[in-house]
FIKOLZA-1660 file (N, C-alpha, C; in steps of 0.1 Angstrom, whole numbers, plus 5000, padded with zeros to 4 digits):
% residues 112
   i   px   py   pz ch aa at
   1 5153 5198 4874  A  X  N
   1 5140 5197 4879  A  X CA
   1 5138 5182 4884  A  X  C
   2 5135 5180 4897  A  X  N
   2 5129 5168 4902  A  X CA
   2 5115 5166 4898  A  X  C
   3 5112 5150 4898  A  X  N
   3 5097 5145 4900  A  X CA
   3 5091 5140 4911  A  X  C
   4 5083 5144 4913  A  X  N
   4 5080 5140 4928  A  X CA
   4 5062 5138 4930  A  X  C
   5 5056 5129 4935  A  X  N
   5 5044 5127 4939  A  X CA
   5 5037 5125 4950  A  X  C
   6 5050 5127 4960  A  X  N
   6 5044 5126 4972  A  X CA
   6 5034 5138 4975  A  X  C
   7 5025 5133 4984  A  X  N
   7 5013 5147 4988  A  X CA
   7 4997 5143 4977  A  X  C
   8 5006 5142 4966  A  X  N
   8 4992 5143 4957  A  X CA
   8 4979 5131 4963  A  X  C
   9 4968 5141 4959  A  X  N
   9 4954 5134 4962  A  X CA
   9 4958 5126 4978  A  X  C
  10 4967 5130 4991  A  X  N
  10 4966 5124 4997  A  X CA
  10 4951 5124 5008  A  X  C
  11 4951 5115 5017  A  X  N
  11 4938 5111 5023  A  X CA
  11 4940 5101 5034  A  X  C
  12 4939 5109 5044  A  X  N
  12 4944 5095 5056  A  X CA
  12 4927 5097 5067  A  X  C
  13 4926 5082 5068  A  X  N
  13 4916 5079 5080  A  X CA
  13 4923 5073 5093  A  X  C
  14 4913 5077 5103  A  X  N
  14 4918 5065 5117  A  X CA
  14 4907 5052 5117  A  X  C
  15 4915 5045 5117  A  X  N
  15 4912 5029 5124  A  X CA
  15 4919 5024 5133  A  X  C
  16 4906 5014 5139  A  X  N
  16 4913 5004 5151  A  X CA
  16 4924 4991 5149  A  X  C
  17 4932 4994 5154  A  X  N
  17 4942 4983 5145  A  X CA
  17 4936 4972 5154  A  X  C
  18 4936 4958 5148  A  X  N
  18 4939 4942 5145  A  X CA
  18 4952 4938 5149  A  X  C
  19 4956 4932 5157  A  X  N
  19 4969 4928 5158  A  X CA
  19 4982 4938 5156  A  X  C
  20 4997 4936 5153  A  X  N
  20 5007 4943 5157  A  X CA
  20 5007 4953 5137  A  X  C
  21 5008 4963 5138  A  X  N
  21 5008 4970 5131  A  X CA
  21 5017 4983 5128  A  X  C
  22 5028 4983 5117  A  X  N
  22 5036 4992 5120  A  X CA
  22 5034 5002 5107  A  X  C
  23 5041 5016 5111  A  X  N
  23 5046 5027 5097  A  X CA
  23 5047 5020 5084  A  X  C
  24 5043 5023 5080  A  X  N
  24 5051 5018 5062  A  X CA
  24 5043 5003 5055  A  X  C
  25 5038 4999 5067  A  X  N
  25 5032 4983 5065  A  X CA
  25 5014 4988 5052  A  X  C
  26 5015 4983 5047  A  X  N
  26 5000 4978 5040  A  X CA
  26 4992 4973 5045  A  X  C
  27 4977 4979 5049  A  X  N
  27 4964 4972 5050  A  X CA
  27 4955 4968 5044  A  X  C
  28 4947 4955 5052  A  X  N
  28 4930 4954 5049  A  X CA
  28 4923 4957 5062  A  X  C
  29 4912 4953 5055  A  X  N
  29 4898 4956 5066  A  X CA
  29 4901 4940 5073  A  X  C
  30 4902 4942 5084  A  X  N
  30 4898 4933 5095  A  X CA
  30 4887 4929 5098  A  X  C
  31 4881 4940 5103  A  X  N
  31 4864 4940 5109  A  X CA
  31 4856 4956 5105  A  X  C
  32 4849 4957 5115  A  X  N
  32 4841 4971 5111  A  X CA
  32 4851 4979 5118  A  X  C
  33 4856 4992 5115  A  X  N
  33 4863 5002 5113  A  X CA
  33 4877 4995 5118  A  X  C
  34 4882 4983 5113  A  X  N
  34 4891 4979 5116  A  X CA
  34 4900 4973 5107  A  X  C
  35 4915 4978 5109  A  X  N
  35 4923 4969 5101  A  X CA
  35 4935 4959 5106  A  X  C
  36 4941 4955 5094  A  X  N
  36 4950 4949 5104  A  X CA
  36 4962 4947 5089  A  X  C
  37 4977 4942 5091  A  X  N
  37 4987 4943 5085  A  X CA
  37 4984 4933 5073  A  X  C
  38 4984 4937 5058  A  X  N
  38 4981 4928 5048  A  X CA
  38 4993 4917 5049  A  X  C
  39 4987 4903 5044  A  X  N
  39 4996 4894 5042  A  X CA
  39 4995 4887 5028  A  X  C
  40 4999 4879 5019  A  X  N
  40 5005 4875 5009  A  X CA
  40 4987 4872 5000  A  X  C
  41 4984 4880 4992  A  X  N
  41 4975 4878 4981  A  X CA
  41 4959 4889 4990  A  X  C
  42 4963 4897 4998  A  X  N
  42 4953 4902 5004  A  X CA
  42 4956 4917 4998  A  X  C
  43 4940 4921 4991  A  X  N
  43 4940 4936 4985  A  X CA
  43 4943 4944 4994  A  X  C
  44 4949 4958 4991  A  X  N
  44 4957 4964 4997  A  X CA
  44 4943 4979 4996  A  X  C
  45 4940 4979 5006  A  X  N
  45 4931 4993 5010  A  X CA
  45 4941 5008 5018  A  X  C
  46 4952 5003 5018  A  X  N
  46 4958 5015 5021  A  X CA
  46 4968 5014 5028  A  X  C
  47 4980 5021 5033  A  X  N
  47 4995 5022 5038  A  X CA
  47 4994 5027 5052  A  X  C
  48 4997 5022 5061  A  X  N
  48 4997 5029 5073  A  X CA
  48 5010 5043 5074  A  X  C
  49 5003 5052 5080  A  X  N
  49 5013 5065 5081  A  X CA
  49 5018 5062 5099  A  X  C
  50 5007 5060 5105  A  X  N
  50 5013 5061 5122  A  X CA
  50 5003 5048 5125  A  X  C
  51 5009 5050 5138  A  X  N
  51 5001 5039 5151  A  X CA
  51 5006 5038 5158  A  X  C
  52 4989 5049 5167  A  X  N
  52 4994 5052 5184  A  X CA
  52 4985 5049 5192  A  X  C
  53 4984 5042 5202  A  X  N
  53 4973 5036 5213  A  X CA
  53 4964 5029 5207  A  X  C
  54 4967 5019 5201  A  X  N
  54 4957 5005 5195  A  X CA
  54 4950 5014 5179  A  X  C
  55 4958 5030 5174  A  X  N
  55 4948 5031 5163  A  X CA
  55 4959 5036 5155  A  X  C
  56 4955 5034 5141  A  X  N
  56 4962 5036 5127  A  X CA
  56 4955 5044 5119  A  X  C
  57 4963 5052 5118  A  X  N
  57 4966 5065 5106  A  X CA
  57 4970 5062 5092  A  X  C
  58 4954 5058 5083  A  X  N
  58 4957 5050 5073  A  X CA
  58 4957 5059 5061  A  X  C
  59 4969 5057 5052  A  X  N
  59 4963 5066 5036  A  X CA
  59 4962 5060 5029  A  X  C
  60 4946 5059 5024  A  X  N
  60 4940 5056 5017  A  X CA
  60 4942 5058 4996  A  X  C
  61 4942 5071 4999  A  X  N
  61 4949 5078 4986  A  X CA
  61 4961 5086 4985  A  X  C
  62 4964 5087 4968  A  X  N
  62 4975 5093 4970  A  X CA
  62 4992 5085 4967  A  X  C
  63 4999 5092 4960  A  X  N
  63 5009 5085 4958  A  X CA
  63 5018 5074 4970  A  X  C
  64 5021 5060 4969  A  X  N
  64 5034 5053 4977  A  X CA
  64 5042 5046 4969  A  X  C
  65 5056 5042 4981  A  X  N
  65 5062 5041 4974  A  X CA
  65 5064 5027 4979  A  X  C
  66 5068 5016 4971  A  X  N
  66 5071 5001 4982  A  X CA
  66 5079 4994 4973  A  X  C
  67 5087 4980 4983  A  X  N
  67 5095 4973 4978  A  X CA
  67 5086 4964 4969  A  X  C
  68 5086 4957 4959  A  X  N
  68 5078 4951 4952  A  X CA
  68 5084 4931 4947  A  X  C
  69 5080 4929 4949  A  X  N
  69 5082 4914 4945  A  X CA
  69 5081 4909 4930  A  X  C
  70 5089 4905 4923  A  X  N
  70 5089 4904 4906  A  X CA
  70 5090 4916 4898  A  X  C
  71 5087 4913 4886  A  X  N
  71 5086 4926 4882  A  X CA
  71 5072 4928 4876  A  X  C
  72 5069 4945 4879  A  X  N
  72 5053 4950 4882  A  X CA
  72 5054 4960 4868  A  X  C
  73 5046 4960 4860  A  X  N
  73 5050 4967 4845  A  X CA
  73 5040 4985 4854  A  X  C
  74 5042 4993 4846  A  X  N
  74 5037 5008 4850  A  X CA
  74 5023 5003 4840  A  X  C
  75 5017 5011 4845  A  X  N
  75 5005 5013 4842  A  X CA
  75 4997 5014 4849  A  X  C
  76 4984 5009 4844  A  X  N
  76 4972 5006 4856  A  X CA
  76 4973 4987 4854  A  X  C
  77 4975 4983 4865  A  X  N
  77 4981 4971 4868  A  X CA
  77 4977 4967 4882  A  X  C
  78 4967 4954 4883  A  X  N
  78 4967 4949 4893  A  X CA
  78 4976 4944 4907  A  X  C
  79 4974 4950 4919  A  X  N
  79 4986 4949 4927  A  X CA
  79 4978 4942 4939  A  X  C
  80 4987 4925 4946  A  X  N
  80 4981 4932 4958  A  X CA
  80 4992 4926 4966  A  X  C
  81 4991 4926 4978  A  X  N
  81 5002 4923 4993  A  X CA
  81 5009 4912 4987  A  X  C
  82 5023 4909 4989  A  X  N
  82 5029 4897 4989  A  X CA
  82 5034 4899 5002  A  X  C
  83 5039 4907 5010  A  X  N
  83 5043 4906 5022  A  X CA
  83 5034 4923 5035  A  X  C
  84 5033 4925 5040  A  X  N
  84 5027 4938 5049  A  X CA
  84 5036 4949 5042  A  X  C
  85 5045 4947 5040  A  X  N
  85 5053 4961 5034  A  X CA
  85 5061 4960 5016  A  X  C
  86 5053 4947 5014  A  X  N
  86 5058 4940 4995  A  X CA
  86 5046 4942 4986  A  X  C
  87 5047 4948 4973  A  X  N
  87 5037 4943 4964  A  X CA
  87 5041 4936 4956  A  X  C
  88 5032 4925 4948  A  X  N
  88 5029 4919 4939  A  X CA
  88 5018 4923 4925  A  X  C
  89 5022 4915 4914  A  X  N
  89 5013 4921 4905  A  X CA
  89 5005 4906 4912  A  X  C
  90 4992 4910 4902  A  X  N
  90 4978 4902 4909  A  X CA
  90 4968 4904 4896  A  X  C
  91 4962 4889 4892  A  X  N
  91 4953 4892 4881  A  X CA
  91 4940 4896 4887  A  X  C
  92 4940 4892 4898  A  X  N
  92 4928 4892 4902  A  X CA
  92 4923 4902 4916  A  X  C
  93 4932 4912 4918  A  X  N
  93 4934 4922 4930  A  X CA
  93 4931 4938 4920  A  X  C
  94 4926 4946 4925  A  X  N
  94 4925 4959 4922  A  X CA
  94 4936 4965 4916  A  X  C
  95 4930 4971 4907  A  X  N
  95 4941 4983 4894  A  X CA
  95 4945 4991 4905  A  X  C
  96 4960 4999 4901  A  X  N
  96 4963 5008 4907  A  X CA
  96 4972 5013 4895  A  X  C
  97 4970 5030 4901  A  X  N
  97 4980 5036 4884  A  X CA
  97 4994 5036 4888  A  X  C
  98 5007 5025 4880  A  X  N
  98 5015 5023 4889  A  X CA
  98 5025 5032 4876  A  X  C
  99 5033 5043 4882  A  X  N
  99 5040 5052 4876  A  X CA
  99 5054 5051 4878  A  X  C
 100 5055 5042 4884  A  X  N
 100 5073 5041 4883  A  X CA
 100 5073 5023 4889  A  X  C
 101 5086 5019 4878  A  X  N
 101 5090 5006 4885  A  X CA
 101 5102 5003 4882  A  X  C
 102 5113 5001 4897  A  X  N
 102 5123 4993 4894  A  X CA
 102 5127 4981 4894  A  X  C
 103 5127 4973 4886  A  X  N
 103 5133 4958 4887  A  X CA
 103 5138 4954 4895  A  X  C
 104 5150 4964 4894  A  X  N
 104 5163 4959 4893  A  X CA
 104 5165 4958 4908  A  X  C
 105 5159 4970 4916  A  X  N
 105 5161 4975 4927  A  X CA
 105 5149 4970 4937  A  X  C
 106 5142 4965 4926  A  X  N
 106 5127 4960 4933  A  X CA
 106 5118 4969 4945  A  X  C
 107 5116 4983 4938  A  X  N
 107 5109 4987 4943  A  X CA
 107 5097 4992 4931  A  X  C
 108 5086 5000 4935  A  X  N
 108 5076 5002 4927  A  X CA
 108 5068 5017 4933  A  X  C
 109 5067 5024 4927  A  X  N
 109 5056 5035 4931  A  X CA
 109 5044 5036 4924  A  X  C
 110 5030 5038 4926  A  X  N
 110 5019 5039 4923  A  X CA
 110 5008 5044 4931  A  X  C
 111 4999 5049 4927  A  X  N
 111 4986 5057 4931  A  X CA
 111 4980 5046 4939  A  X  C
 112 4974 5049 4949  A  X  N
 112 4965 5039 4961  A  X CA
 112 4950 5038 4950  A  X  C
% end
């Protein structure tokens, strides 16, 4: 038997993207219904799925999975951008329930 979390509680919106914006990258709010690619200490409001003609297909909720910077302990544990597609832990960035983490491999999975 595998584990697996992709799908769960997922939830994607459209926004107008902010500057160059790719698959897989982490965002914030830019402006009003706007985002744009998170950079190093900026809360993470959700993962980009697509971006087509200036707009982003954002999921908001729901399991991801990312390369992570340091090491990030499981739990509910503050996370936020260290790079558009890196997390960091963060004392001061939003909880997220983080359910798997590899060190070693430096990646991390957790609930949006």
């Amino acid at each position: 038997m595998n584990v697996d979390f992709k799908g769960y509680d997922e939830n994607v919106a459209t926004f107008i993207v902010s500057g160059s914006l790719s698959e897989g990258q982490f965002v914030t709010i830019a402006d009003d219904y706007t985002v744009e690619a998170a950079s190093s200490g900026d809360e993470i409001i959700g993962c980009c799925v697509g971006v087509r003609d200036g707009y982003a297909a954002v999921q908001l909720s729901g399991y991801v999975e990312a390369k992570s910077n340091g090491t990030v302990n499981v739990g509910l544990t503050g996370l936020s951008a260290y790079s558009a597609d890196t997390v960091q832990t963060s004392n001061s960035a939003g909880k997220h329930k983080v359910i798997y983490s590899d060190s070693e491999n430096n990646k991390v999975g957790f609930i949006l």
